[in-house]
Each structure stands twice: as structure tokens, then as C-alpha cells.
PyMOL commands that place a pseudoatom at each C-alpha (Angstrom):
pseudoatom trace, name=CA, resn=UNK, resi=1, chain=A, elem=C, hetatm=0, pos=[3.794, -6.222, -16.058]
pseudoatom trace, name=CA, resn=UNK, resi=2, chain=A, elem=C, hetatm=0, pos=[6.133, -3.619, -17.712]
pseudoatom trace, name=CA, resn=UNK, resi=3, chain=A, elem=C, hetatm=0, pos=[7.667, -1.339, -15.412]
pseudoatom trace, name=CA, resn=UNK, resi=4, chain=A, elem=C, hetatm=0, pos=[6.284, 1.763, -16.207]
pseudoatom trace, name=CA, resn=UNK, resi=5, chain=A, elem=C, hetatm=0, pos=[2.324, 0.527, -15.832]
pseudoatom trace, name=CA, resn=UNK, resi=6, chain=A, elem=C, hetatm=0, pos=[3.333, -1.172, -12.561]
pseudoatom trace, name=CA, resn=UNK, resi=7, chain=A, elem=C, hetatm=0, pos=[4.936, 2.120, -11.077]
pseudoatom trace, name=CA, resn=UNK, resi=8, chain=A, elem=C, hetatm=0, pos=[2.029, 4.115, -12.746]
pseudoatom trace, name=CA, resn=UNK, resi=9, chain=A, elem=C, hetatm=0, pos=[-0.355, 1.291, -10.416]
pseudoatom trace, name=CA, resn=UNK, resi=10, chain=A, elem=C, hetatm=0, pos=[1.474, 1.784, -7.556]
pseudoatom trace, name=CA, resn=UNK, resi=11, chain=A, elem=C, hetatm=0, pos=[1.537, 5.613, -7.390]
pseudoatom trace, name=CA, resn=UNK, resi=12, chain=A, elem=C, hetatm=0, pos=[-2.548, 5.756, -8.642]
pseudoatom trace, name=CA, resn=UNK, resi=13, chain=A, elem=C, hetatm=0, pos=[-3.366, 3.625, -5.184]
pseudoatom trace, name=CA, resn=UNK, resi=14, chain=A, elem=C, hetatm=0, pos=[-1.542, 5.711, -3.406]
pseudoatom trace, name=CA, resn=UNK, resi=15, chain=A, elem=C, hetatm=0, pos=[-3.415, 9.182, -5.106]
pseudoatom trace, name=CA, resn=UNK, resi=16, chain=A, elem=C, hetatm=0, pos=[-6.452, 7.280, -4.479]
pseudoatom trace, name=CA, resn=UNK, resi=17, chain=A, elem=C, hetatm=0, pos=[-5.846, 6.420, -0.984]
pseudoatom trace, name=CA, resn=UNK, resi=18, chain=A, elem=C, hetatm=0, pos=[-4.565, 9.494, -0.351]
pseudoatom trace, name=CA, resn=UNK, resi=19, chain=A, elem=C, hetatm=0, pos=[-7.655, 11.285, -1.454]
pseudoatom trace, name=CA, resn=UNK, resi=20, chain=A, elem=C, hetatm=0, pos=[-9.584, 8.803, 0.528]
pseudoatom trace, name=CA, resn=UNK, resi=21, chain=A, elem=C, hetatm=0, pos=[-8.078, 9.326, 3.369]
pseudoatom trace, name=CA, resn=UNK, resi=22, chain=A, elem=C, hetatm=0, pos=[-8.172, 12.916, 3.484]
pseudoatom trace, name=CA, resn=UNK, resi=23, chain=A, elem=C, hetatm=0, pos=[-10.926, 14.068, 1.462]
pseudoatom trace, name=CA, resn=UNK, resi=24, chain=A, elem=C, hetatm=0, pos=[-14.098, 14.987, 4.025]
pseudoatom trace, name=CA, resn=UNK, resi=25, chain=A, elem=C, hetatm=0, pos=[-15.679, 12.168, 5.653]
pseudoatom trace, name=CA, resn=UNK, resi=26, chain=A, elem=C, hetatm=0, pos=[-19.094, 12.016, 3.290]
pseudoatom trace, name=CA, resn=UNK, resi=27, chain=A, elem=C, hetatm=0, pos=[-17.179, 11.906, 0.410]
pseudoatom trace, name=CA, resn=UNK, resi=28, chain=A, elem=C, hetatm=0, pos=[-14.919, 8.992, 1.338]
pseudoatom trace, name=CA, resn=UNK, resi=29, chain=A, elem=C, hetatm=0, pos=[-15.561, 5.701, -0.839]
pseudoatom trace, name=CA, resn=UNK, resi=30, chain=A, elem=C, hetatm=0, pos=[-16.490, 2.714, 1.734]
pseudoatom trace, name=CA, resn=UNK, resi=31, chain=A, elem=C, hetatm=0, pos=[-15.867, -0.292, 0.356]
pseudoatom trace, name=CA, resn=UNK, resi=32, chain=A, elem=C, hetatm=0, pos=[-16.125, -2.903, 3.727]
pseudoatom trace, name=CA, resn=UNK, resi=33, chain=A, elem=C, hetatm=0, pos=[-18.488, -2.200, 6.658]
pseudoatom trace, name=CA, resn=UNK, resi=34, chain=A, elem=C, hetatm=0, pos=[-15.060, -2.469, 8.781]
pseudoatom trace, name=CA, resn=UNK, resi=35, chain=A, elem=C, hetatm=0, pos=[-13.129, 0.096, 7.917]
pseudoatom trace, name=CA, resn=UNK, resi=36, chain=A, elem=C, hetatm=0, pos=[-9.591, -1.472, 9.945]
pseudoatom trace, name=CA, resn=UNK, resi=37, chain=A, elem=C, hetatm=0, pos=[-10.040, -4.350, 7.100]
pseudoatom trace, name=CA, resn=UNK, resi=38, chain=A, elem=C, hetatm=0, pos=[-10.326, -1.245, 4.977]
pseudoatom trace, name=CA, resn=UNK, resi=39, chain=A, elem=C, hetatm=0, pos=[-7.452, 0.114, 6.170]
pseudoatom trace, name=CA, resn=UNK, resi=40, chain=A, elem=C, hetatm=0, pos=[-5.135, -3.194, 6.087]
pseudoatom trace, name=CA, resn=UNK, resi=41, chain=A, elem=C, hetatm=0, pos=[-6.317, -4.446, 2.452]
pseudoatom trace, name=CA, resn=UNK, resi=42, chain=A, elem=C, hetatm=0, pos=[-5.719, -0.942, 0.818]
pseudoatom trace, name=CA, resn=UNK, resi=43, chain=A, elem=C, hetatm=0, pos=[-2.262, -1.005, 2.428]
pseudoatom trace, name=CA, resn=UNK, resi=44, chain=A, elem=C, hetatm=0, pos=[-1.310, -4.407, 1.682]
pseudoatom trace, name=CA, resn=UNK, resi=45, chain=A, elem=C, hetatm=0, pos=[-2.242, -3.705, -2.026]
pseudoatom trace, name=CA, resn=UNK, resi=46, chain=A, elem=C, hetatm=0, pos=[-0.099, -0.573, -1.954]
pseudoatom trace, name=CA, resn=UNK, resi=47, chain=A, elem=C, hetatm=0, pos=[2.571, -2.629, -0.543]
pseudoatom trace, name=CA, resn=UNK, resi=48, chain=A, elem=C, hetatm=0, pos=[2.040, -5.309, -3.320]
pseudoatom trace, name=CA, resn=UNK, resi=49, chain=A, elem=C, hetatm=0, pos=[2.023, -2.760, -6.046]
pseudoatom trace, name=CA, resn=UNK, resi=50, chain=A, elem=C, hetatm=0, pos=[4.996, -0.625, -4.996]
pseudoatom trace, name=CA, resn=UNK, resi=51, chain=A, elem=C, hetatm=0, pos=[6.877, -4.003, -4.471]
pseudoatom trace, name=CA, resn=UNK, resi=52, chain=A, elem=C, hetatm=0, pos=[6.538, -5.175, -7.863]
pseudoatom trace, name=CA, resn=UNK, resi=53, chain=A, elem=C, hetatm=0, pos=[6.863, -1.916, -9.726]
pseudoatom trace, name=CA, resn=UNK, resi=54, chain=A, elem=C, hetatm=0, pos=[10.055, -1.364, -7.682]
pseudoatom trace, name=CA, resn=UNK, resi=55, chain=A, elem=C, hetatm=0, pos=[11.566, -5.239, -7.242]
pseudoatom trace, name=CA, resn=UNK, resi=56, chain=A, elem=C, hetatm=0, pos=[15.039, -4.457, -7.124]
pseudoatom trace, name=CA, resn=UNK, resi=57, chain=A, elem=C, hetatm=0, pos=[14.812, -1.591, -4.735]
pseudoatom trace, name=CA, resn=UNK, resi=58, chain=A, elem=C, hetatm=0, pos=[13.467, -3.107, -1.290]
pseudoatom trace, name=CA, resn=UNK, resi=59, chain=A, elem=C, hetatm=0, pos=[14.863, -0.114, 1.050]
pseudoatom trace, name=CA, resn=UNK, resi=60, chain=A, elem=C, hetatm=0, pos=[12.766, 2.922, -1.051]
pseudoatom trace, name=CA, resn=UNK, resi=61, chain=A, elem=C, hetatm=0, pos=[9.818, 0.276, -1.005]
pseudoatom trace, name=CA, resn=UNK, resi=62, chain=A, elem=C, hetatm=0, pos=[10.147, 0.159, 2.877]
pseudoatom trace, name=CA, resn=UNK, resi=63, chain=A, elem=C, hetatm=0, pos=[10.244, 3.484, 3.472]
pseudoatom trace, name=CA, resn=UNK, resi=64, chain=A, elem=C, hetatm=0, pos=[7.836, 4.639, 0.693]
pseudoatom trace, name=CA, resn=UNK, resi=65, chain=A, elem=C, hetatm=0, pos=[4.866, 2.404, 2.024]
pseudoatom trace, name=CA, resn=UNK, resi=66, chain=A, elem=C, hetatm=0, pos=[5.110, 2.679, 5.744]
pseudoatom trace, name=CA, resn=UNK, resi=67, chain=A, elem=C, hetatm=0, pos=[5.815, 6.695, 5.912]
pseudoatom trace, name=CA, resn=UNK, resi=68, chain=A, elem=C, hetatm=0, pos=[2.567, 7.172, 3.931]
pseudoatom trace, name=CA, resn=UNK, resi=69, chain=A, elem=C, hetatm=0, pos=[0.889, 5.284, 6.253]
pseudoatom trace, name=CA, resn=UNK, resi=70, chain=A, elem=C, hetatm=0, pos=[1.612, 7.785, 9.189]
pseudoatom trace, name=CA, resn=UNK, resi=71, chain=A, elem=C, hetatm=0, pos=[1.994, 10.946, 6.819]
pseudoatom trace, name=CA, resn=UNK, resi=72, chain=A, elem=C, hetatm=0, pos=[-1.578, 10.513, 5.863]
pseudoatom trace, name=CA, resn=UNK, resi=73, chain=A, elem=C, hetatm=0, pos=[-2.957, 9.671, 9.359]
pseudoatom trace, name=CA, resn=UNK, resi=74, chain=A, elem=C, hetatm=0, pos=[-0.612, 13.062, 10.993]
pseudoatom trace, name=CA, resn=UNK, resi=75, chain=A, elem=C, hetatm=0, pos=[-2.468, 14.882, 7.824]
pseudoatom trace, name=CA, resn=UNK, resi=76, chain=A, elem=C, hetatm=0, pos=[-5.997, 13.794, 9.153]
pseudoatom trace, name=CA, resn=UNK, resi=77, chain=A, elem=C, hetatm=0, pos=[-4.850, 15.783, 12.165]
pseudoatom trace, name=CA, resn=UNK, resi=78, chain=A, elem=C, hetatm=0, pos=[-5.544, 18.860, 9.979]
pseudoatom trace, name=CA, resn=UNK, resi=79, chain=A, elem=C, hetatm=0, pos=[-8.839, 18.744, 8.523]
pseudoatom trace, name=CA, resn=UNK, resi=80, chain=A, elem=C, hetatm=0, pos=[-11.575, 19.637, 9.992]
pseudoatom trace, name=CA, resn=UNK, resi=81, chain=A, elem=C, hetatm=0, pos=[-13.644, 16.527, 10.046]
pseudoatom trace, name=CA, resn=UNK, resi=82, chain=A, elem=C, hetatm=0, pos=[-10.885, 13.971, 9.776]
pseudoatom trace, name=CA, resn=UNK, resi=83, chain=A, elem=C, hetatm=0, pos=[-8.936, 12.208, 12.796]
pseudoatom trace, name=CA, resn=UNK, resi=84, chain=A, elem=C, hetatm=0, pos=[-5.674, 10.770, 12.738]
pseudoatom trace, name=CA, resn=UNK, resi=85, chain=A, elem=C, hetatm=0, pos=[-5.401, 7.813, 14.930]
pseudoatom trace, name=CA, resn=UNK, resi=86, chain=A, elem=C, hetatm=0, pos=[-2.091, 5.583, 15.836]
pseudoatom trace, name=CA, resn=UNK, resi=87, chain=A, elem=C, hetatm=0, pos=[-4.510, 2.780, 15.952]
pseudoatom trace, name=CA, resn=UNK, resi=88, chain=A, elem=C, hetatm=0, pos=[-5.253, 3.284, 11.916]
pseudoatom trace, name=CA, resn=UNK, resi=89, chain=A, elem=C, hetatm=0, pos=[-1.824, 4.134, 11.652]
pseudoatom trace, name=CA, resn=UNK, resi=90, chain=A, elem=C, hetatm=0, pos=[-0.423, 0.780, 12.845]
pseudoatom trace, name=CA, resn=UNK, resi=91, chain=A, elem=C, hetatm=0, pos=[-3.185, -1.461, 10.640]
pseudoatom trace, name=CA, resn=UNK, resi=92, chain=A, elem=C, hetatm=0, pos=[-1.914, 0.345, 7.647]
pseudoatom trace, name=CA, resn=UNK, resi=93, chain=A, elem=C, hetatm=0, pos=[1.776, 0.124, 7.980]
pseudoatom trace, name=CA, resn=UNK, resi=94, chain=A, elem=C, hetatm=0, pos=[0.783, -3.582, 8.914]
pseudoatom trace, name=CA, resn=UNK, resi=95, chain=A, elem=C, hetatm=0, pos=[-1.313, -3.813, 5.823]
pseudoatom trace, name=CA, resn=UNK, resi=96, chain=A, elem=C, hetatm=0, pos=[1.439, -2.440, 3.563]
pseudoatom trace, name=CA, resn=UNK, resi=97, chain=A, elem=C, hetatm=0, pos=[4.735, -4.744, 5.355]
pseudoatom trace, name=CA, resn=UNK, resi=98, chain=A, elem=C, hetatm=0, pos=[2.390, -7.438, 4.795]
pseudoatom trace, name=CA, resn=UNK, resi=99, chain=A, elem=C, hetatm=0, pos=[1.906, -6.540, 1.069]
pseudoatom trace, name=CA, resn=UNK, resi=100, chain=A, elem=C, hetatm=0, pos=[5.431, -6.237, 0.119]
pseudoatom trace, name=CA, resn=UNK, resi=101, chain=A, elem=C, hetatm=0, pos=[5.512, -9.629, 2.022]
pseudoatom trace, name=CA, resn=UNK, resi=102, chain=A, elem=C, hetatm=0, pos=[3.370, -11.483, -0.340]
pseudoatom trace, name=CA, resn=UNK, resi=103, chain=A, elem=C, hetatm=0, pos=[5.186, -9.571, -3.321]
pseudoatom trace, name=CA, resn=UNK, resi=104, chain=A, elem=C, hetatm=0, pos=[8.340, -11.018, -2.609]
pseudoatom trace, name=CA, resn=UNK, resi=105, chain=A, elem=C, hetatm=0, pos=[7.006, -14.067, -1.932]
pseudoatom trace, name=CA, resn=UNK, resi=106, chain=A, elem=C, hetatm=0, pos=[5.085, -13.977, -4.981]
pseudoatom trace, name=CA, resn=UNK, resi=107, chain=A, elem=C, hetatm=0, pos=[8.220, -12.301, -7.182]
pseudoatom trace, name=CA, resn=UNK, resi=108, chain=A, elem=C, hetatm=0, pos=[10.423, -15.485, -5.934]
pseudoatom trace, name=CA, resn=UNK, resi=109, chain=A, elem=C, hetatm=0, pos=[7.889, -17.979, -6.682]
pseudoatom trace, name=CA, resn=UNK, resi=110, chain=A, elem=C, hetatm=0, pos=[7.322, -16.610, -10.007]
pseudoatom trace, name=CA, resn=UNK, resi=111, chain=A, elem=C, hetatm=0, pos=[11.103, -16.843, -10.839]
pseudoatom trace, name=CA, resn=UNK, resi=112, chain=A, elem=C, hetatm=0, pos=[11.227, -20.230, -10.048]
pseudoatom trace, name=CA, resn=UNK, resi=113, chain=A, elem=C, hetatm=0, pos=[8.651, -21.291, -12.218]
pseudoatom trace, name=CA, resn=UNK, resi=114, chain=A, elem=C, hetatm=0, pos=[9.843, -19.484, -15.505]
pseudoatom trace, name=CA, resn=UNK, resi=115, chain=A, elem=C, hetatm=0, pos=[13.621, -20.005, -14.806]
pseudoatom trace, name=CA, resn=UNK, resi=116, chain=A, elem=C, hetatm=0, pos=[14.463, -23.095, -16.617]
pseudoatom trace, name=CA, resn=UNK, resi=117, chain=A, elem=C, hetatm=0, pos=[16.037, -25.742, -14.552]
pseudoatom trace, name=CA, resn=UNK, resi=118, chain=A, elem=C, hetatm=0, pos=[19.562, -27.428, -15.242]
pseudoatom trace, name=CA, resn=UNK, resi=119, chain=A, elem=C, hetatm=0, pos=[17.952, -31.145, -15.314]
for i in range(1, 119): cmd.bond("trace and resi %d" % i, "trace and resi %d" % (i + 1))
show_as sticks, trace
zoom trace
């Protein structure tokens, strides 16, 4: 995927789960009947999409992914019907490590198979 829709992925799921997480709690999209499997998968895609739109530059992916995590659970702190929780905090900076993870595994994996081999 060329760079610029990849980045333009990765910062749309983060909008969107940004604006799920804070937006009032009736108007928040539920797409699982648990939301901590909500809160894992949305991360671990985040994590997979900053990963790939940012390959070479692991450190601002690790930073990036994890800080939203708890920037957006201290921000539920400050609405009126929200509630930041460590909890939700830790299954989403699980979710995303876990993401960038499977990116890098996946990145490698697809190296391998398109570089051509010396036999």
C-alpha cells in the first residue's frame, strides 16, 4: 500500500477511535457485546496500521500508539458521561503493542517472500 493511503489509514482509525471514545456514551458505535475485545481489536488495528504506514520508524510508532491509548482514557476523565479507566487503558495499549507486533511480523514475512533468493 503506498505510503500516503497507509498513513491516511492509520490517522482515520485513530479520528475514529478517538471520536468513539469520547463522543457521549449513546452515540458511541458498538461493534462486540464485550467492549475490552472492543477495546483490544481497535488498538491492535491502530497498531497494525500505524506500523505499516510508518515501517522504518519503530520509536514514533511506539510512542504514537500507546500514548493515545492513555490520552484518550485521561480525556474520558472530562466529559460528563464518559469514564476513564486504567483497566481500558492497559487492554488498549495491549491491543496496539500487539498490533505493531503482527505488523512486523507480517512486514518481515512479506519481504521474504518477494525478495528473490540467491539459489
Amino acid at each position: 500500500m503506498p505510503h500516503k493511503l497507509s498513513a491516511a489509514v492509520a490517522w482515520t482509525s485513530l479520528a475514529f477511535i478517538s471520536y468513539a471514545t469520547l463522543s457521549p456514551i449513546g452515540d458511541r458505535p458498538q461493534l462486540s457485546n464485550s467492549a475490552d475485545i472492543e477495546h483490544v481489536a481497535a488498538f491492535a488495528f491502530l497498531g497494525f496500521a500505524f506500523c505499516t504506514a510508518y515501517r522504518k520508524r519503530l520509536k514514533f510508532v511506539c510512542s504514537v500508539v500507546p500514548s493515545s491509548a492513555v490520552a484518550l482514557e485521561f480525556l474520558q476523565t472530562l466529559t460528563p458521561d464518559r469514564h476513564g479507566k486504567l483497566l481500558d487503558a492497559s487492554e488498549k495499549i495491549i491491543g496496539g503493542l500487539l498490533g505493531i507486533f503482527l505488523a512486523i511480523v507480517a512486514l518481515r514475512l512479506l519481504e521474504r517472500w518477494t525478495t528473490p533468493s540467491d539459489a
